[in-house]
N, C-alpha and C positions, 0 to 999 in steps of 0.2 A: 504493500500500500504506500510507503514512505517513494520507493522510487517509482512510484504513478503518478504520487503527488508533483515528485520534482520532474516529472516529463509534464505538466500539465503547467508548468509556470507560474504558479496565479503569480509568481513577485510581479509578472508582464500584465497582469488587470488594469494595473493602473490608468494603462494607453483608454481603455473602455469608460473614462468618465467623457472621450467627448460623444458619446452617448447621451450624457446628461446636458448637454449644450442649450439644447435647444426647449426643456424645460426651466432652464435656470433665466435663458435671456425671453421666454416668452410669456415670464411672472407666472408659469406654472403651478411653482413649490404649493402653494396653498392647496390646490384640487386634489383631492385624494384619489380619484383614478387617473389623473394623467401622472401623480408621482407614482402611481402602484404600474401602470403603463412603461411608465419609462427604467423603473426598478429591474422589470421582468426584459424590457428589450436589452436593460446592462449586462442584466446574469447570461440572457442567449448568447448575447458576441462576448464574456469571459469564457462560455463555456464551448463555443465555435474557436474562437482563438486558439484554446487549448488545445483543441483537436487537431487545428494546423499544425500549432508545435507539435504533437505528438506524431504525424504524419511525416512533417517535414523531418524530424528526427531519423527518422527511418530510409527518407531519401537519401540521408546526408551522413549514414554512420559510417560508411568507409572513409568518407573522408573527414570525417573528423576524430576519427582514429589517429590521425597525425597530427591532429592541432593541439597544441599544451594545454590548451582550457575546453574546447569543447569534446577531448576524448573524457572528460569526465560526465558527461550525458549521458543518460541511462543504459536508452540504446546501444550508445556507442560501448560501453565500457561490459557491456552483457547484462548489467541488472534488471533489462526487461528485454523479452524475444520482440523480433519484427514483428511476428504477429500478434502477439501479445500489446503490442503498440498499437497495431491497426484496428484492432478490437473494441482496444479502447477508445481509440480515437473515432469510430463509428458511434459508440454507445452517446459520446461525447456531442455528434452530431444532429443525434435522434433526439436527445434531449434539447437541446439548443431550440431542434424547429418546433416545437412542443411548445416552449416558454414564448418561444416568438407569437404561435399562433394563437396564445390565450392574450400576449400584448396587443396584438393589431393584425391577428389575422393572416389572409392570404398575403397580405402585401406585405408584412413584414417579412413573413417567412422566404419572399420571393427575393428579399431583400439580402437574407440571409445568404442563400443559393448563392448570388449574385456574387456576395464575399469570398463564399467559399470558392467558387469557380475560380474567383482571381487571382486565390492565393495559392491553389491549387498549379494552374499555370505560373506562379510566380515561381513555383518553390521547382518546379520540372526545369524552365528555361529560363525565364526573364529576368531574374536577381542574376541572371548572368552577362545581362545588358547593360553597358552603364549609362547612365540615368535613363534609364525604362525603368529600371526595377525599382527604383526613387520612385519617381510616376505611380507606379502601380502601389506602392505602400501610401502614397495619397489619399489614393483616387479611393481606397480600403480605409481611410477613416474619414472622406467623405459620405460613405456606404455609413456607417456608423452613427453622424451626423444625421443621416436620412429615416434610418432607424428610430434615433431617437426621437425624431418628429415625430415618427406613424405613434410608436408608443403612448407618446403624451399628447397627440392629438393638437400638437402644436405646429401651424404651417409656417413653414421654414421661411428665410430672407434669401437671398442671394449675397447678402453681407456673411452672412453665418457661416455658409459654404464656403463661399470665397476663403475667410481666414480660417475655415477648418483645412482647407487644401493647401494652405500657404504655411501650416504651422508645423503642417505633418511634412511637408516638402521639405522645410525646414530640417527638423530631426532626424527625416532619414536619409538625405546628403550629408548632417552632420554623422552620420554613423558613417556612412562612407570614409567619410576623414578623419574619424576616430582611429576604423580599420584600416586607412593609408599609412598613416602616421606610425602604427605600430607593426606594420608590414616586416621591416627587416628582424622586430621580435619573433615574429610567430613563422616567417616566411612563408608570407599571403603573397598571392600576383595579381594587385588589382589593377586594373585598366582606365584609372582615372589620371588627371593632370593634378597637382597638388595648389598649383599655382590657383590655376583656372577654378579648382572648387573651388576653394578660401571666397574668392571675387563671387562667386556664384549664392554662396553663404550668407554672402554681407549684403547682396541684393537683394537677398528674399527675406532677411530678417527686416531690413526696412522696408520693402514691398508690403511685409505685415504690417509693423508698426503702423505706416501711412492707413494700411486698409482698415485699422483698426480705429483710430481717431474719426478717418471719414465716415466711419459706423457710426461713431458716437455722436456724431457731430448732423448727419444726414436729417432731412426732415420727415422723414416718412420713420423711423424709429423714433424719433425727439415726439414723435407723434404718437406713435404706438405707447412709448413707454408716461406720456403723460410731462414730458420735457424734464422729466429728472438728468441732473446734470450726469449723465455717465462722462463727459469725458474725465471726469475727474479720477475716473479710474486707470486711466492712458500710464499716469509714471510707472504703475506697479511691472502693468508692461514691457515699458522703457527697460526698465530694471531685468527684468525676466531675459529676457532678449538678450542686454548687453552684459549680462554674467552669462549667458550661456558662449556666446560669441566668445567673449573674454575662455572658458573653458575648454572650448572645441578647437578653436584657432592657435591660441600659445598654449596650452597643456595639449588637446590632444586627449581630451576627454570626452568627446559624443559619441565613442564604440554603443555606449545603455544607456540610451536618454532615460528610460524608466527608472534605474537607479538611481542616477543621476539627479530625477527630479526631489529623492526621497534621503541623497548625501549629503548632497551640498545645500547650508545653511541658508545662502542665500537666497539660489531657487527656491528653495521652499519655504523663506519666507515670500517674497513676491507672490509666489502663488496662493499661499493664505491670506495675505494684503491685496491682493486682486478678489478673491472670495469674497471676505468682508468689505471690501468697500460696494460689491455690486448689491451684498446683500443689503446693506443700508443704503442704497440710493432706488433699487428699487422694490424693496419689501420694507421699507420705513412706515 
C-alpha cells in the first residue's frame, strides 16, 4: 500500500487547486453545491493525475533505471509490477469519471477523457518535443480550469483561461530549465537552448503579470465583481513571479514547481497573501 501511495503522488495535488479557480474568482465559496461541485471535480483530476503518474511510471521505468532520483520510483526500482501499476492506475480512472459524473455530468467527464487522452499522448511522444510538450502541460491545466467551471457551475472568463495557460506555460518551461541546468548532474540530453529559454521565461512571467492586472483592472469583471478593488491584489503576484524567476533563472530551481510552491518561504507566503487578500476584497 505505502509504495501505491508513492506511485500515486498526491505530494503533485497541489497542481489540482486551479480546479478551484474558477469558484474562488466567481464569489462561488458561499453556494454549497457549486463548492460541493467543485470539491468533487478537485478529487477526479487528483485522482486522474495519479493514474497518469502511475501509467507514465510504467512507460518510463527503463529509463529511469539510470537516473539517480527517479530509479527510486516504484516501478522502477521493482516495489510495484507493471501490471500491478496498470491496474491500479485503471481502478484510478474509473473512479475519477465516477466523481466527475456526480460533479457535472457528461460534460465533465468528457472533460476528463479529454485530459486523459492528452496526457496519454504526452507521456508516449510529445514530452519529447521541445516546447510541445510545455504546450501540452498547459493546455492540461486549462482542461482543469474548465472543469472546474462545469463543477461549480460557474461560467468561465476568457481572462481566467488566459492566465491559467500562461501560469502553467510558465512552470512547465520552468521545469525545463530546472532539468537543463542540472543536465550534466544527472546526464539528461535535453534539446533546449538555455539562452533562448531564460528570455522565453521572462516573457511569459510578464505576459502574466500584465494579463493579470488587465483582469483586474477590465470593466466587465470590475463589473461582475461589484468594482471591489482586486487590483490590489497584483503585488502579491509581482512577488510570486519575481521569486520564482529569481529561483529558476540563478539557482536552477523549477525541476518541482509543486515542491517548490510548498519550500520556499516566500512562494508560499505570496500565495497565502494572494488568498487572503482576494478573500477580503471579495467575500468582505
Amino acid at each position: 500500500m505505502r509504495a501505491l501511495l508513492e506511485l500515486a503522488r498526491p505530494e503533485q495535488w497541489i497542481k489540482n487547486g486551479f480546479v478551484l479557480l474558477p469558484l474562488i474568482f466567481g464569489q462561488a465559496v458561499g453556494d454549497p453545491e457549486a463548492v460541493r461541485g467543485a470539491i468533487l471535480a478537485t478529487l477526479a483530476f487528483c485522482l486522474l493525475s495519479s493514474a497518469v503518474y502511475a501509467g507514465n511510471d510504467v512507460v518510463d521505468a527503463g529509463r529511469d533505471r539510470g537516473h539517480p532520483v527517479k530509479c527510486k520510483r516504484p516501478v522502477a526500482r521493482g516495489a510495484v509490477t507493471p501490471s500491478t501499476a496498470l491496474i491500479f492506475s485503471g481502478a484510478l480512472v474509473a473512479i475519477s469519471c465516477a466523481l466527475g459524473a456526480l460533479a457535472g455530468g457528461l460534460l465533465l467527464v468528457a472533460t476528463l477523457a479529454a485530459y486523459l487522452a492528452l496526457q496519454v499522448a504526452y507521456s508516449l511522444a510529445l514530452k519529447h518535443v521541445p516546447y510541445l510538450g510545455a504546450f501540452v502541460i498547459a493546455v492540461g491545466f486549462v482542461l482543469r480550469i474548465v472543469a472546474g467551471g462545469i463543477g461549480a457551475r460557474v461560467p468561465l472568463t476568457p481572462w481566467i483561461v488566459a492566465l491559467g495557460f500562461l501560469l502553467a506555460l510558465l512552470l512547465a518551461l520552468g521545469k525545463r530549465h530546472g532539468d537543463l541546468v542540472n543536465a550534466r548532474a544527472v546526464g539528461a540530453g535535453l534539446r533546449y537552448d538555455r539562452t533562448t529559454l531564460e528570455r522565453i521565461l521572462v516573457a511569459i512571467a510578464a505576459a502574466t503579470f500584465t494579463a493579470y492586472v488587465l483582469y483586474t483592472l477590465s470593466p466587465a469583471v470590475l463589473a461582475r465583481h461589484g468594482h471591489h478593488p482586486l487590483v490590489f491584489s497584483t503585488p502579491w503576484v509581482a512577488l510570486g513571479l519575481g521569486r520564482y524567476l529569481k529561483l529558476a533563472l540563478r539557482d536552477g530551481a523549477g525541476s518541482d514547481p509543486s515542491a517548490l510552491a510548498v519550500s520556499d518561504a516566500v512562494l508560499l507566503i505570496s500565495v497565502i497573501g494572494w488568498l487572503l487578500t482576494l478573500a477580503l476584497i471579495l467575500y468582505r
